[in-house]
N, C-alpha and C positions, 0 to 999 in steps of 0.2 A: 248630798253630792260633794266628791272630793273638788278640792281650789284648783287643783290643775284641770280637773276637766269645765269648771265652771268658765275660769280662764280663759281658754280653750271654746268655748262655746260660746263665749263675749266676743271674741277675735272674729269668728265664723260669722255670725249675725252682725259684727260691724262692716264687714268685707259685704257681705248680701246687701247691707242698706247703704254702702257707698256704691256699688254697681248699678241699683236702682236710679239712685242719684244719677247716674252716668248717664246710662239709657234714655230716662225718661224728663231732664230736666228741661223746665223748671219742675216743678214737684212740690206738694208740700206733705206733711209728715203725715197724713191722715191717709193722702189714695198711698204714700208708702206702705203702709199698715196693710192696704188692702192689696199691694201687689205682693207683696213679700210672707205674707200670713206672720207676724209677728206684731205681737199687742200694742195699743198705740204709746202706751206708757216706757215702753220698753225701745220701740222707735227715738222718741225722746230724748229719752238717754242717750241712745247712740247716735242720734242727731246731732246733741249737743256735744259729745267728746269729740263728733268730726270738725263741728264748727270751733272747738279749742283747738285744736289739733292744726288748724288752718285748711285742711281739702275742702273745706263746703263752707258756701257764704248765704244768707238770706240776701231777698232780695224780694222790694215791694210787696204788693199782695194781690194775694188771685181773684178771681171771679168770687163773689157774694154765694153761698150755699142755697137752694133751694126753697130753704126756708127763712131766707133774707138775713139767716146768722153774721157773725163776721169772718172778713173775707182771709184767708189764709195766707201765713207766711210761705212763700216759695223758697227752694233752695235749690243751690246750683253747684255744681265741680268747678272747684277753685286748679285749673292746671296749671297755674302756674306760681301752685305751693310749693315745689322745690323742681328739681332742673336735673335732666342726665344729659353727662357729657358722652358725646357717642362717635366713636373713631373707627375708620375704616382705612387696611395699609394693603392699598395694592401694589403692583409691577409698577406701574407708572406711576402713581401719584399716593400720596399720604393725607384724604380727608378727613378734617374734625368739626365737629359743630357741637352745640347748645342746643336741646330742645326741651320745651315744656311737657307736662306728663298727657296730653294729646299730642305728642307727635311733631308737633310745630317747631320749625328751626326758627331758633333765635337769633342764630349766629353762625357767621361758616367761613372757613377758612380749608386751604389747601396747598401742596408745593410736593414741587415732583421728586419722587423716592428717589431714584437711579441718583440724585445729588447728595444723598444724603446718609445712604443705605450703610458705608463705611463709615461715617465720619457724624456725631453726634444727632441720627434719626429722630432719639426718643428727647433731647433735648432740643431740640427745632419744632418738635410736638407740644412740647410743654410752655413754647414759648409763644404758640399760634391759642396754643386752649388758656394760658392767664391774659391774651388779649383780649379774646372772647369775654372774658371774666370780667377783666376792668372795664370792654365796652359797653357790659350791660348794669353792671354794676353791683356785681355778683364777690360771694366768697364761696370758699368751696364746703363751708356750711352749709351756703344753700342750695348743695348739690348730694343727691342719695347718691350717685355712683358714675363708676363707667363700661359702656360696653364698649366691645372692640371685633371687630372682623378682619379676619387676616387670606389673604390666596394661601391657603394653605389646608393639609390635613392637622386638624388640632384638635386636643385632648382638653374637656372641656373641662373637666375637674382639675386637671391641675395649670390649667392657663397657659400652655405651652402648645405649641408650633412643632408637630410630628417631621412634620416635612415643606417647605415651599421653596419649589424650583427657583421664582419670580425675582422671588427674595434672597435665595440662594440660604437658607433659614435650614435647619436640622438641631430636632430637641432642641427648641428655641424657648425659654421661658420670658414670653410679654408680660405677664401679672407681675414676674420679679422686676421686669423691668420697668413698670409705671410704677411699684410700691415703691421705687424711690423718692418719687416726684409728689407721689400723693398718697392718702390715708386715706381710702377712697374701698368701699366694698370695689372690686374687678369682676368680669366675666368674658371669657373670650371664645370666638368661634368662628368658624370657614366663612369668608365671604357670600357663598351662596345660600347655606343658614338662616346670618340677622335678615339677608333679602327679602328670603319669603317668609320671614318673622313678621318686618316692614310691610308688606302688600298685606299679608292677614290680620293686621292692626289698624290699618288707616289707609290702604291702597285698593285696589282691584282683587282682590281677598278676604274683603268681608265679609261674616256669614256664608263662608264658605268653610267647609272642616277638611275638602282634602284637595291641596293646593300643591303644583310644582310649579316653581320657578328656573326656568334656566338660562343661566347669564352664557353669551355668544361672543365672546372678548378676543383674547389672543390665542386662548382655550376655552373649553366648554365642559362647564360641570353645573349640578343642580340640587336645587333645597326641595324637602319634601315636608311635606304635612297632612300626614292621615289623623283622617277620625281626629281633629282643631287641634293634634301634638306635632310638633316637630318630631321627624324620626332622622336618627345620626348614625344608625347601624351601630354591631356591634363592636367595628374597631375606628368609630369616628367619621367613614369614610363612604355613608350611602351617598346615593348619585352620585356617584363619578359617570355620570354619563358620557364622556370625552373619550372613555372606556369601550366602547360598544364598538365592535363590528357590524359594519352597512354593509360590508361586500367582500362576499366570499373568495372569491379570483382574488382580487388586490390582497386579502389579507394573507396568503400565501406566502407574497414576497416583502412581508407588511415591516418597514423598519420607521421607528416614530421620527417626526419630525422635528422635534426637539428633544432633550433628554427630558425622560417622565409623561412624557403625550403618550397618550392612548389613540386608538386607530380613529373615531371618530371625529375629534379633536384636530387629527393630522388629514383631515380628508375635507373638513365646514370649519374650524375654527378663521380667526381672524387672521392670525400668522400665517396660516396653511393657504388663504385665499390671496392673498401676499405675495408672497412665494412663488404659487403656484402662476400667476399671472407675471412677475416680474423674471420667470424663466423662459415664458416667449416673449417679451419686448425686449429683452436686454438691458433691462433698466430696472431699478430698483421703485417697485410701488406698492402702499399700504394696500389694507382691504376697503378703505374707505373711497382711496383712487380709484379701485376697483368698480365700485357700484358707478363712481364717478362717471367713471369710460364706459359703463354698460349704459347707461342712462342715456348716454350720445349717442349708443351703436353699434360699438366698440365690439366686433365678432368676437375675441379672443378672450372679454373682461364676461362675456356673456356665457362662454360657454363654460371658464373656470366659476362665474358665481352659479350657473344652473348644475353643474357638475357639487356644488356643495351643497345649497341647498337639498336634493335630489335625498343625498346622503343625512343630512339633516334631518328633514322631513322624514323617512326612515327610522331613526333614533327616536324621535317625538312618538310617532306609528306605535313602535315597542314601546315604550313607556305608558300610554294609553292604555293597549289591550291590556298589559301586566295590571298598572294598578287604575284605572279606572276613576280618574280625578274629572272636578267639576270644572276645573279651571288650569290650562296652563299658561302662563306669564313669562314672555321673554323680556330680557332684558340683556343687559352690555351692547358694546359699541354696537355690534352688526345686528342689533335690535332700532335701531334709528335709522335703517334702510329699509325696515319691516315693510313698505306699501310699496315696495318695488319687486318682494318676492312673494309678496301675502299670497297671489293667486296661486302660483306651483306651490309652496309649500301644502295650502290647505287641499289641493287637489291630491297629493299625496298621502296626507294623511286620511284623505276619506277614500281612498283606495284600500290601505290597509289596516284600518282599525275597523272591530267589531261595532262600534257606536259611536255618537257624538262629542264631542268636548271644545269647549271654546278655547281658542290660542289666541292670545291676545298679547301688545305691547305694553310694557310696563309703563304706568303715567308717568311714574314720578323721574325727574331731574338729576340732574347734578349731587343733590342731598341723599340719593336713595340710600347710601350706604350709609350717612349718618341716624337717618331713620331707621335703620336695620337693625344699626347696634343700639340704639337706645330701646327698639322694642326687645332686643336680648334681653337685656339689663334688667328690664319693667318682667317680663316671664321670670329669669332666673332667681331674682332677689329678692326675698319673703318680706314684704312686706303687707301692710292694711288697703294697698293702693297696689293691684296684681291685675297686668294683662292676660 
């Protein structure tokens, strides 16, 4: 056997008995043997180069064997053998945190983009991610990497920013611009991407292989994962869902609501529901006022939110019949009003989809976008420790 493929085949079998480890801990190296079909002698080995390595720690000992032998060392995933920093740069706000290689924030910080967008962005980042660092007591030795999600179309090979309105960004290179700051493997990709990266790693996506997520913010666009890959189309830019026509009449005279909105976007997004409500009061109110005033009563907040939904519900519909997911997952702002439209929407879509599928709200918080991008970072960066 040639060294590269021996190599090569050490690598593979260390990744299998560190997944075991994952799965099944505590664990010890003997039912490894027997979950993994690989000799116990050879477990061992690889046991022990994980426990050098720092991912895997022993720990006490297990139940006595059947035949009263001695009782076995257990092991366990060490996650918090090194750290990714995981940054997410929206319209509004520029989040970054510290999480361990389960997902877990360490640390989080934040501060709203629109301050900063001209005037040193990526040096107000670097200045929120080395406090993180000193709070925990961190160097960036002890960090494999960073992921990053941006509102935008991005090219994921070469780290740049195609297009974002939000940010007002075109052929934007972020990997040039944090390899100033750091010596750091990079990875970058569209906000709704690391999202549903995030839910099929440690959210409402687990054990699930085909997943959409779609973020309901100031626009509406969506991450896809067929068959447990992320799919990005072939020019970076699947789900655009904010893209789709709900209605045929209107799209006639259809002119976007903002530059670069697509028709459904301009009809359910967050901005559009905004808008559309602060052109009968004569007064200027978000979409969150919106639900606000529907919640009291509000005729006018009711009929622009069921008029979006409607439309919503719709898009979901289409997406459904087309690809046939186990699970979809909303998330952004007009996801945190989800139990005040839960019933139209789902009635909608069992009007027009061939089958069932669950639409659910996304658990996570504040963090979800730091979670997002560190599960990038864990998929794209080859390492012995691969989500």
């Amino acid at each position: 056997m040639q060294k590269g493929n021996a190599a090569y085949i050490k690598n593979m079998n260390t990744k299998i008995v560190l997944d075991c480890i994952i799965e099944h801990e505590p664990i010890s190296r003997a039912e490894i043997s027997k979950r993994v079909k690989i000799s116990k002698p050879t477990v061992s080995q690889l046991v022990n180069h994980l426990v050098e390595e720092g991912f895997v720690y022993e720990v006490g000992m297990g139940n006595s064997t059947a035949t009263g032998g001695r009782k076995p060392v257990q092991l366990c995933f060490n996650a918090q053998n090194a750290y990714i920093i995981g940054i997410d740069i929206g319209g509004s706000k520029v989040a970054s945190g510290i999480t361990d290689l389960k997902g877990k924030v360490q640390s989080y910080r934040e501060f709203p983009t629109q301050e900063f967008l001209h005037k040193d962005l990526f040096r107000r980042l670097q200045e929120d991610v080395q406090g993180m660092l000193n709070e925990l007591e961190l160097t960036t030795s002890d960090v494999l990497g960073i992921g990053v999600g941006v509102a935008g179309v991005t090219d994921v090979k070469k780290g740049m920013v195609m297009e974002a309105p939000a940010l007002e960004w075109k052929q934007f290179s972020i990997r040039e611009k944090l390899e100033d700051y750091y010596d750091l493997p990079i990875f970058v990709d569209n906000d709704v991407n690391i999202s549903v990266l995030g839910e099929h790693w440690i959210g409402a996506g687990v054990d699930k292989s085909n997943i959409i997520y779609i973020s309901i913010g100031t626009g509406i666009g969506s991450g896809i994962i067929l068959n447990g890959n992320l799919y990005r189309g072939s020019n970076y830019s699947a789900g655009e869902i904010g893209y789709q026509v709900t209605d045929r009449q209107m799209a006639r005279d259809f002119n976007p609501l903002l530059k670069g909105f697509g028709f459904l976007e301009s009809m359910a997004g967050g901005f559009s529901i905004g808008e559309q409500l602060s052109g009968r009061l004569n007064k200027k109110v978000t979409a969150k006022e919106a639900f606000e005033l529907a919640d009291k009563g509000d005729e006018d907040a009711k009929e622009v939110i069921d008029f979006a939904i409607e439309n919503l519900g719709i898009g979901i519909s289409n997406y459904i019949s087309l690809l046939d997911p186990e699970i979809i997952i909303l998330g952004g702002g007009i996801s945190g009003s989800y139990e005040s439209f839960k019933e139209q929407l789902h009635e909608i879509i069992q009007k027009f989809t061939p089958g069932k599928c669950e639409v659910i709200p996304t658990r996570f918080g504040k963090e979800a976008g730091v979670i997002g991008a560190s599960a990038l970072f864990l998929k794209e960066y080859d390492s012995i420790f691969k989500i």
